[in-house]
C-alpha positions as CSV (number, residue, x, y, z in Angstrom):
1,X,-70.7,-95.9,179.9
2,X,-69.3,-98.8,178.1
3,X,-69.2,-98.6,174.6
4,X,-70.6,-100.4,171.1
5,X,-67.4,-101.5,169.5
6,X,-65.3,-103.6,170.3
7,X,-61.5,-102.1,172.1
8,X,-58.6,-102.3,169.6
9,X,-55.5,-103.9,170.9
10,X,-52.4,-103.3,168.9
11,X,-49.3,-105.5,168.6
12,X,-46.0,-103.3,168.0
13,X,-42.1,-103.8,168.2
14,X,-39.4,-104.2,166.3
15,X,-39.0,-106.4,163.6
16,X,-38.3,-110.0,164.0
17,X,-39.2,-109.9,167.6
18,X,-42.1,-112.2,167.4
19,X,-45.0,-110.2,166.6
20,X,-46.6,-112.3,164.2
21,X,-46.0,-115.3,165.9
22,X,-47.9,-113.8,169.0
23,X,-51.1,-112.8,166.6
24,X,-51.3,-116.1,165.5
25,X,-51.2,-117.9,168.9
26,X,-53.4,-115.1,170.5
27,X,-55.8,-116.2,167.9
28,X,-55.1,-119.7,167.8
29,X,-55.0,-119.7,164.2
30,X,-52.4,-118.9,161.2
31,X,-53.7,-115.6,159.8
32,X,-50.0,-113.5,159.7
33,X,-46.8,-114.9,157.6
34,X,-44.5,-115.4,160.1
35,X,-41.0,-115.7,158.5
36,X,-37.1,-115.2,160.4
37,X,-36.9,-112.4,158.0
38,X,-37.3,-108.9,159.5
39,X,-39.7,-106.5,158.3
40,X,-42.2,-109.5,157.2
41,X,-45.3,-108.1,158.0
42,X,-45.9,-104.6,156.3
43,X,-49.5,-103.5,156.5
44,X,-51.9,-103.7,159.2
45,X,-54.0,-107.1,159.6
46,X,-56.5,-107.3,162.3
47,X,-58.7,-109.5,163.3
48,X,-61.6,-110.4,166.6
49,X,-60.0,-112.7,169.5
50,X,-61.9,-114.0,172.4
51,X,-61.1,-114.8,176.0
52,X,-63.4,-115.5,178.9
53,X,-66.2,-113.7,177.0
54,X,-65.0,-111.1,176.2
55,X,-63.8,-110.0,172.5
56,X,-61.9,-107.3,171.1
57,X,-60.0,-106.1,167.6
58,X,-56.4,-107.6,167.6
59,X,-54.1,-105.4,165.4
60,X,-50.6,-106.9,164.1
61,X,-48.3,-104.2,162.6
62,X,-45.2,-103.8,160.6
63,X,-42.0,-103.5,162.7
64,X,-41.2,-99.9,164.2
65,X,-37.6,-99.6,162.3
66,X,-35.4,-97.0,163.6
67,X,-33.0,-95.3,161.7
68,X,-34.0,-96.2,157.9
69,X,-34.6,-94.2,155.6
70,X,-36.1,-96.0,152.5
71,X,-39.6,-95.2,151.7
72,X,-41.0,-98.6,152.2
73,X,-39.7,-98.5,156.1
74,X,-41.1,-95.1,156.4
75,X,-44.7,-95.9,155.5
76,X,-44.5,-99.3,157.6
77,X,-44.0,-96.8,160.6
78,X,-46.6,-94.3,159.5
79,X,-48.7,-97.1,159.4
80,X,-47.8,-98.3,163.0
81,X,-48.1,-95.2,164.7
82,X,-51.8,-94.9,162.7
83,X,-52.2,-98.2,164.4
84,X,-50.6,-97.5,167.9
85,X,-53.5,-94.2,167.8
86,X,-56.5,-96.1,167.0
87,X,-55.6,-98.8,170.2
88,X,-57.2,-99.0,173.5
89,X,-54.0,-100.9,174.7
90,X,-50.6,-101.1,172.9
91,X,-48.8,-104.8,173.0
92,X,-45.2,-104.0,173.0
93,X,-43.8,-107.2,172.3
94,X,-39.2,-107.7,172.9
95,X,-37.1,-110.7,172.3
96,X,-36.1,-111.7,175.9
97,X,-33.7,-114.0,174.2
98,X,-31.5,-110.9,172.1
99,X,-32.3,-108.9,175.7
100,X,-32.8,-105.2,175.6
101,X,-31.5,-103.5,173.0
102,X,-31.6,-99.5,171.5
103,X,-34.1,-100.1,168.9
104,X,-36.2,-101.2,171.8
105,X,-35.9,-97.8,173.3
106,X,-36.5,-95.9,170.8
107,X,-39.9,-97.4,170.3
108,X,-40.5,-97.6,174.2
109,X,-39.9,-93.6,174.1
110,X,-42.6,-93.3,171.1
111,X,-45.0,-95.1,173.4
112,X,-44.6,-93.0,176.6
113,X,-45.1,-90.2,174.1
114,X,-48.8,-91.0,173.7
115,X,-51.5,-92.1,176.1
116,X,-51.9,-95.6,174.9
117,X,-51.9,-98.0,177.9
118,X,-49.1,-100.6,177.5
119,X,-48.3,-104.2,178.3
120,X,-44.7,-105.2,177.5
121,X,-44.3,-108.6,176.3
122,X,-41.2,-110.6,176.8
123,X,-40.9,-112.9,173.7
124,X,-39.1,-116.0,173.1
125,X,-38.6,-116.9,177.0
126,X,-37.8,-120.8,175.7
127,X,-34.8,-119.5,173.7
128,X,-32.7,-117.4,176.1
129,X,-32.7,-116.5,180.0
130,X,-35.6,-116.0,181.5
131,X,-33.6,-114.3,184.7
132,X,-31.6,-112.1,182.5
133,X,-33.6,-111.7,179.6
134,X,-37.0,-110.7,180.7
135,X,-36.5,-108.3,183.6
136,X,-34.0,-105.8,182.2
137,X,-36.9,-104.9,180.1
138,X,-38.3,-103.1,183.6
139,X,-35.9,-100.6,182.4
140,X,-38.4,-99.2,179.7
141,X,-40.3,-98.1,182.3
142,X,-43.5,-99.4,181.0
143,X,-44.3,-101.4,183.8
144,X,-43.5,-105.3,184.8
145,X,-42.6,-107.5,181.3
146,X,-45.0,-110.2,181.1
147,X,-42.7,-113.6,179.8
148,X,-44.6,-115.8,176.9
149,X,-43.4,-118.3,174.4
150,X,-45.6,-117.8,171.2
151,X,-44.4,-120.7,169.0
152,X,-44.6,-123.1,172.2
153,X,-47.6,-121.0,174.1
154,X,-45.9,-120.5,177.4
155,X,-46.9,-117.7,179.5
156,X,-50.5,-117.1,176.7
157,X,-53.3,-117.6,178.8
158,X,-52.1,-115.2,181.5
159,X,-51.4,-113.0,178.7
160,X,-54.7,-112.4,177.9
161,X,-56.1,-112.2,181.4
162,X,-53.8,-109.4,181.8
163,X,-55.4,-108.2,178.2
164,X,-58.7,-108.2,179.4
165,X,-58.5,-106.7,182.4
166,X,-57.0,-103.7,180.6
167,X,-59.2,-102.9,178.5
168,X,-62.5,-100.7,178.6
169,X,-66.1,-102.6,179.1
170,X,-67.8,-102.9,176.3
171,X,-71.8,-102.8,175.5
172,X,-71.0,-105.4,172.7
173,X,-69.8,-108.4,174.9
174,X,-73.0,-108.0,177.3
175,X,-75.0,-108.2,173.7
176,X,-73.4,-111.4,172.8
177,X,-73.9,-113.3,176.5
178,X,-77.0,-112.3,176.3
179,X,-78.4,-114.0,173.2
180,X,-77.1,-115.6,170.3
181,X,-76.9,-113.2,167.4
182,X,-79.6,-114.6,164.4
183,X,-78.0,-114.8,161.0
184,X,-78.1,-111.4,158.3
185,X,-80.5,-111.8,155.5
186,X,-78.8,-112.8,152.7
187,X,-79.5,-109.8,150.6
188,X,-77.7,-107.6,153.5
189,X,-74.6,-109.6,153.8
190,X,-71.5,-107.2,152.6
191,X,-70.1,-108.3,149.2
192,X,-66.7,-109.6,149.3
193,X,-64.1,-108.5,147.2
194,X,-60.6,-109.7,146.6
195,X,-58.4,-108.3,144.1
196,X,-55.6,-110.8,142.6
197,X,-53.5,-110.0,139.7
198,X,-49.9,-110.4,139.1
199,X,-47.5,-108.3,141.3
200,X,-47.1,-104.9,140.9
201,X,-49.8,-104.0,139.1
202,X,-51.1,-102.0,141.1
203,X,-53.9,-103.6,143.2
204,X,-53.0,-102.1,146.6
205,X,-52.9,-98.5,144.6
206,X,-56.5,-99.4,143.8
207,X,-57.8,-100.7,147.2
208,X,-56.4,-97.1,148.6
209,X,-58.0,-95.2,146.0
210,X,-61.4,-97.0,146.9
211,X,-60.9,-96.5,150.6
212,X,-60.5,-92.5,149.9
213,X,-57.6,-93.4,152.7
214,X,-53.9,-94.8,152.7
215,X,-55.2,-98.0,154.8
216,X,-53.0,-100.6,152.4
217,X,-49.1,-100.1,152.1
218,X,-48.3,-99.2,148.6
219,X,-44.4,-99.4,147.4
220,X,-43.1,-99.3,143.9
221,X,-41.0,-102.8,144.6
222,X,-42.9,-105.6,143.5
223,X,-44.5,-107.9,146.3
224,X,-44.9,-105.2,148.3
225,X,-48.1,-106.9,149.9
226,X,-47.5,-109.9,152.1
227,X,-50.8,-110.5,154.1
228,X,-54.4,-111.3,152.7
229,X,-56.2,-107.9,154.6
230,X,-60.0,-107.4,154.8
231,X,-60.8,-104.3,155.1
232,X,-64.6,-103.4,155.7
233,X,-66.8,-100.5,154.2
234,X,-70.2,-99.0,152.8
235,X,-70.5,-97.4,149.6
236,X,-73.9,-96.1,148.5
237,X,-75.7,-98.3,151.2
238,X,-74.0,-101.3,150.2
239,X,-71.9,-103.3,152.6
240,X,-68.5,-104.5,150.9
241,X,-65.8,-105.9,152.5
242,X,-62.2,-105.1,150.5
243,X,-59.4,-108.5,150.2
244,X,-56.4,-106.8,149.0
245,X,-53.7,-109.5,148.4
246,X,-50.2,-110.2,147.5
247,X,-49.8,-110.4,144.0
248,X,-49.6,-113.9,142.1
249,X,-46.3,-115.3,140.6
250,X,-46.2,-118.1,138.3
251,X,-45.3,-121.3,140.5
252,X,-42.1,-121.3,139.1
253,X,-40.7,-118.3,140.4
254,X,-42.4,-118.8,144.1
255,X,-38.7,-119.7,145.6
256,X,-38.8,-118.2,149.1
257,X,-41.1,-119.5,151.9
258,X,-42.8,-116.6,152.7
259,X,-43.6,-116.4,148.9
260,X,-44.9,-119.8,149.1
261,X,-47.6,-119.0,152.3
262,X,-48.6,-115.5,150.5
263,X,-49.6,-117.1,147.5
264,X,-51.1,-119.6,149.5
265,X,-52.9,-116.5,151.4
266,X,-54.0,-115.8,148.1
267,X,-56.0,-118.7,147.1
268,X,-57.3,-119.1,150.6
269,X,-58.7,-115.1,149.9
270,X,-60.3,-116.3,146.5
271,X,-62.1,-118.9,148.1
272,X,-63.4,-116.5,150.5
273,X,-64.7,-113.9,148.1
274,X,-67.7,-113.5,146.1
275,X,-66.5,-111.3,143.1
276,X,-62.6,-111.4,141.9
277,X,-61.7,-108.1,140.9
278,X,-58.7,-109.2,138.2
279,X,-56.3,-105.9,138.2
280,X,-54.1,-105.5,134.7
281,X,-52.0,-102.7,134.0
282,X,-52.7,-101.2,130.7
283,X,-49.5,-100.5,129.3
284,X,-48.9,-104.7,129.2
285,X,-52.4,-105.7,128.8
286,X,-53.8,-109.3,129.5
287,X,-50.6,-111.6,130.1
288,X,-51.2,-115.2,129.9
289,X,-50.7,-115.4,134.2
290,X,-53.7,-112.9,134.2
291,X,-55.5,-115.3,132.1
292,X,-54.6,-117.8,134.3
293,X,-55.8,-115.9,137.5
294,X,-59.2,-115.2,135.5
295,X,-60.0,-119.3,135.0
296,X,-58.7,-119.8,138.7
297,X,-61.5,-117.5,139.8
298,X,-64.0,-118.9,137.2
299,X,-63.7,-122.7,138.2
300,X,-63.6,-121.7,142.1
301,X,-67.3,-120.1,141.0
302,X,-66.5,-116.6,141.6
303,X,-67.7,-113.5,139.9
304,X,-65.1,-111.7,137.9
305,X,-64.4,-108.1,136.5
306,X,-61.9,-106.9,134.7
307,X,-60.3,-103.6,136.3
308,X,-57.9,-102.3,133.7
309,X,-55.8,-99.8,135.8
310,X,-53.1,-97.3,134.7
311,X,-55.6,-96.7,131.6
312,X,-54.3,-93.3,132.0
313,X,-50.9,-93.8,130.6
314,X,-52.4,-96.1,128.0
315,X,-52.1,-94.4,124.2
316,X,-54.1,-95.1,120.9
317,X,-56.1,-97.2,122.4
318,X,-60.5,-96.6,122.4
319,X,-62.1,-98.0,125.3
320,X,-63.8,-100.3,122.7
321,X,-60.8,-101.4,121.9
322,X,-60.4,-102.4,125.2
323,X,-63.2,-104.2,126.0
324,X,-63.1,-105.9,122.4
325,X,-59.7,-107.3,123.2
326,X,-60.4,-108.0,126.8
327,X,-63.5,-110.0,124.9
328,X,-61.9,-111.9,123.0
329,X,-58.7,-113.3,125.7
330,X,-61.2,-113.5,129.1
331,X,-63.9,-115.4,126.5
332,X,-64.4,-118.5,128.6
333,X,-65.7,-116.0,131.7
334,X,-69.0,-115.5,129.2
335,X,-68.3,-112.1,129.3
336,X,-67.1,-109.7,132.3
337,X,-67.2,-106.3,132.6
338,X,-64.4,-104.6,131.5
339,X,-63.4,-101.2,134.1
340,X,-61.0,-98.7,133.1
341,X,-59.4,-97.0,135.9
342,X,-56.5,-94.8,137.3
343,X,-55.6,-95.3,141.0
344,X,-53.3,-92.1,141.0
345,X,-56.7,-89.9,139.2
346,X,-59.5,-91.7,141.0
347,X,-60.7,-92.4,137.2
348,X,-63.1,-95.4,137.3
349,X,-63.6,-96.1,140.7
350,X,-67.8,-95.8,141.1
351,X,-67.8,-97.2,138.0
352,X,-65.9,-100.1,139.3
353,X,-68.2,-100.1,142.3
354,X,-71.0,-100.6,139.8
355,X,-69.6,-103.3,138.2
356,X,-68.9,-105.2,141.3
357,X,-72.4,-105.1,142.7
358,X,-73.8,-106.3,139.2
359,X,-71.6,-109.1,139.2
360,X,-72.6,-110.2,142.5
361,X,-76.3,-109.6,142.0
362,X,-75.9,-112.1,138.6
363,X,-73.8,-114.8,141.2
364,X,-76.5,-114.7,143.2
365,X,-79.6,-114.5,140.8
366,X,-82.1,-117.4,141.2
367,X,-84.1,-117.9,137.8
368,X,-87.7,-119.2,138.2
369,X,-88.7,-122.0,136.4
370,X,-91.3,-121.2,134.1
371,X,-88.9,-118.7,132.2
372,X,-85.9,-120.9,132.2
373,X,-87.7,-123.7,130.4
374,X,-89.1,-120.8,128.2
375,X,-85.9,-119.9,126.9
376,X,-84.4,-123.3,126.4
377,X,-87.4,-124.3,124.8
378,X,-87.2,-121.4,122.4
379,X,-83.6,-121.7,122.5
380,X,-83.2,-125.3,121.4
381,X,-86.2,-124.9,118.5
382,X,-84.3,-121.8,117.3
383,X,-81.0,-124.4,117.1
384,X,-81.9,-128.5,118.0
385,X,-78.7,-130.4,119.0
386,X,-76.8,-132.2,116.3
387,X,-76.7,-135.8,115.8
388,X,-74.1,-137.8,117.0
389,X,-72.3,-140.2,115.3
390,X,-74.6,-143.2,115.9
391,X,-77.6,-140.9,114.8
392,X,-78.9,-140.0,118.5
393,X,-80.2,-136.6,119.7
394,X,-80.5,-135.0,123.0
395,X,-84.2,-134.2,124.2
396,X,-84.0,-131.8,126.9
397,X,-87.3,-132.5,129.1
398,X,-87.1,-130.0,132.1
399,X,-84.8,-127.2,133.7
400,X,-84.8,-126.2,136.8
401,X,-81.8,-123.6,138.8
402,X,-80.9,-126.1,142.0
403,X,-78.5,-123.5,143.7
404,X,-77.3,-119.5,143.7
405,X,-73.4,-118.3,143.9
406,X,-72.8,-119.5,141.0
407,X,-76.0,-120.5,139.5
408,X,-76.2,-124.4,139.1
409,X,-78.7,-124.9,136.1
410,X,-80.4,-128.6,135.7
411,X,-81.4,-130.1,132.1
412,X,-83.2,-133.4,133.0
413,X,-82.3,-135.3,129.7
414,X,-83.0,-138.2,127.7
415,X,-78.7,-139.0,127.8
416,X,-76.1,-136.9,129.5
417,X,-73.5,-137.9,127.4
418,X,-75.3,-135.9,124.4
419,X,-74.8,-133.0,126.0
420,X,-71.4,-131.6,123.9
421,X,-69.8,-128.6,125.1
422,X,-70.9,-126.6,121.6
423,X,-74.1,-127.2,122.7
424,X,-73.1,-125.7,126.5
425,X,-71.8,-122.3,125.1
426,X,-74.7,-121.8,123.1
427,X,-77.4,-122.3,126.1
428,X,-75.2,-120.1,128.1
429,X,-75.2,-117.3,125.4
430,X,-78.7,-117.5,125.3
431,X,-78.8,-117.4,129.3
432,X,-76.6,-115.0,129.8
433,X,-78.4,-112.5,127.5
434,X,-81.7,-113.0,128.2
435,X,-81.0,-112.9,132.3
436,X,-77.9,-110.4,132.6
437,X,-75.3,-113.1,134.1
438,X,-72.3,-111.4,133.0
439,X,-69.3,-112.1,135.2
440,X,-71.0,-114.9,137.0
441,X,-69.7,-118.6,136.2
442,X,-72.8,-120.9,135.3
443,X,-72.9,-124.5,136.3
444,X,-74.7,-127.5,134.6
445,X,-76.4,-130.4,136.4
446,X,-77.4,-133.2,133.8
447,X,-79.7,-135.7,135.0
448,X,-80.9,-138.9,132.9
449,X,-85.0,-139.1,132.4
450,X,-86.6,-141.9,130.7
451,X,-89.5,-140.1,129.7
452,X,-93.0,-141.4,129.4
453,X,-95.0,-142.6,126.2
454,X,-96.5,-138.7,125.9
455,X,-94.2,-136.5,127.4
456,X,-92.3,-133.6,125.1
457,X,-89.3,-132.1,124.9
458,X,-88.9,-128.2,125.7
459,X,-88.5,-127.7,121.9
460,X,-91.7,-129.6,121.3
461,X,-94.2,-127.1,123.5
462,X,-95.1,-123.9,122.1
């Protein structure tokens, strides 16, 4: 009976042999760093190809390293092997130019040791032999190497035939030629979640501790995380889906290529997300980079909370204190809620949760608007606009909320230019406690009105 998911096909080797090069090709798309520095890729990125109609989960990997004994290396192959056991078919992917080597082996051994099907994938056939270098890989004994290029595409499309007609049926892929799937309702769509601060911080300790799993790679060395990874769940009936990303360095010290494309990896995961979760560490507090990361969020018109982390090991400190000083350096987010947490304890996490979902439902809260121009109107009689210079006044006519995520609030006016940015904070004060928008950006839309003989101003109706 076929079933409702689609089949998992995992890419493993060793490092350096290509691996992320053939993602990105099989997906026609640059998801995975690819550097010519081994051990690159580190945690598990996935993501849906298609061929001929058919669709399945394509898993890249860290490299399978032999022989090593550092921590980091060890979890990059528990990691694998977690990989290698959820696949319905194992991509074991060899540089045909190096040719076969022990390493290769070693791994090919692991893979006869399970019941994964395989496909071995001769790599880099445009660089070395293709006589020599491809077929003493029939030595593995994993069946006839299949030669590709995947920087110049060689050998790709029969690839994936081969793909496809390995894997299990699926009841998904009759689902999809049979109709069109219609869109989610807005208010089901998962929440998206990316968590940027600076490195080492201890953002991928978090995303673990929410996952109640060891999905992410965590490793004490800075930069540990290379790869933007979403990672999918439900928590209390609400769909979220998890961007853990490589942590941000100031331009200055982003020296190395692959440095370059994660930050890069990181913006791109900002502009995908719906609420920035901005990690700290306690024991440094708010740095002038976090503050930095905070307005990159605000301006791109995400939602933002604050997840202090390690709050365990932070002394002589109130959580008062916290949230007064988090306050007073995060001031131009309007307010955000401030979460105190401990990856290692589990301290914080469903109240972190909370937080989350609040600062989406404010992104995405549309005011109606007979009680928007009821609160200006009581706002700006409680506090008219000043003067300018030249003795003019602005005369706010109408409001009206044009668009959600972030709200985008309209003042028809009697002169844009009137409109100072004192006058902005207060209206968003008075917004943003009368309507609960904490953490959301708001937006402003001034649009000139030459009003007629007996119109009003909101401060002139009762």
């Amino acid at each position: 009976m076929p079933t409702t998911v689609d089949p998992i096909v995992a890419i493993v080797g060793r490092p350096n042999a290509g691996k992320s090069a053939l993602f990105n090709r099989l997906l026609s798309r640059r998801l995975a760093i690819v550097e010519d520095t081994p051990g690159v890729t580190r945690d598990r990125l996935s993501a849906t190809c298609e061929w001929a109609g058919r669709h399945f989960t394509l898993v890249d990997t860290g490299g399978l390293v032999s022989g090593r004994a550092e921590a980091l290396a060890t979890e990059v192959r528990r990691q694998t092997g977690r990989a290698i056991a959820d696949a319905d078919l194992v991509l074991f992917v060899v540089d045909a130019a190096q040719g076969l080597t022990p390493a290769d082996e070693e791994i090919a051994q692991q893979l006869r040791e399970t019941d994964r099907p395989v496909l071995v994938v001769a790599n880099k056939i445009d660089l070395g032999s293709v006589s020599v270098g491809v077929h003493e890989f029939h030595a593995l004994g994993l069946g006839t190497p299949l030669p590709v290029s995947a920087t110049q595409g060689v050998g790709i499309g029969d690839l994936l035939d081969t793909v496809i007609g390995a894997l299990p049926a699926t009841a998904s892929d009759a689902e999809r030629g049979a109709e069109p799937a219609s869109a989610e309702p807005e208010a089901d769509a998962p929440v998206r979640v990316a968590f940027l601060g600076r490195p080492n911080v201890g953002k991928s300790s978090l995303v673990n501790a929410l996952l109640g799993e060891d999905r992410v790679v965590v490793d004490a060395a800075p930069g540990t995380t290379r790869d933007a990874i979403d990672t999918a769940l439900s928590y209390g009936g609400r769909a979220v889906v998890l961007i853990d990303t490589a942590g941000l360095r100031r331009r200055t010290h982003v020296t190395e290529s692959v440095e370059f494309y994660s930050t890069r990896r990181t913006y791109d995961a900002l502009a995908r997300a719906d609420v920035v979760v901005l990690v700290v560490d306690a024991t440094l507090g708010i740095t002038e980079q976090d503050q930095r990361i905070a307005r990159a969020a605000y301006d791109a018109g995400r939602g933002v909370v604050l997840a202090v982390n390690k709050w365990d090991l932070l002394t002589g400190y109130t959580p008062a204190d916290v949230d007064r000083m988090a306050q007073r350096q995060l001031r131009f987010l309007g307010g955000v809620a401030v979460c105190l947490t401990s990856a290692v304890s589990g301290e914080g996490i469903a109240g972190l949760f909370d937080a989350v979902f609040a600062t989406a439902a404010a992104r995405g809260l549309r005011i109606a608007t007979g009680p928007l121009n009821r609160l200006i109107g009581q706002a700006v009689r409680a506090n008219e606009p000043s003067a300018d210079g030249a003795g003019r006044r602005l005369h706010i006519y109408y409001a009206t909320q044009a668009e959600t995520h972030p709200p985008n609030i309209v003042l028809f006016v009697n002169n844009p230019a009137l409109f100072t940015e004192e006058y902005r904070r207060y209206l968003e004060r008075k917004l943003r406690t009368a309507f609960d928008l904490r953490g959301t950006p708001i937006r402003w839309s001034l649009r000139g009105k030459r009003a007629a003989a007996s119109e009003r101003t909101l401060g002139q109706r009762g």
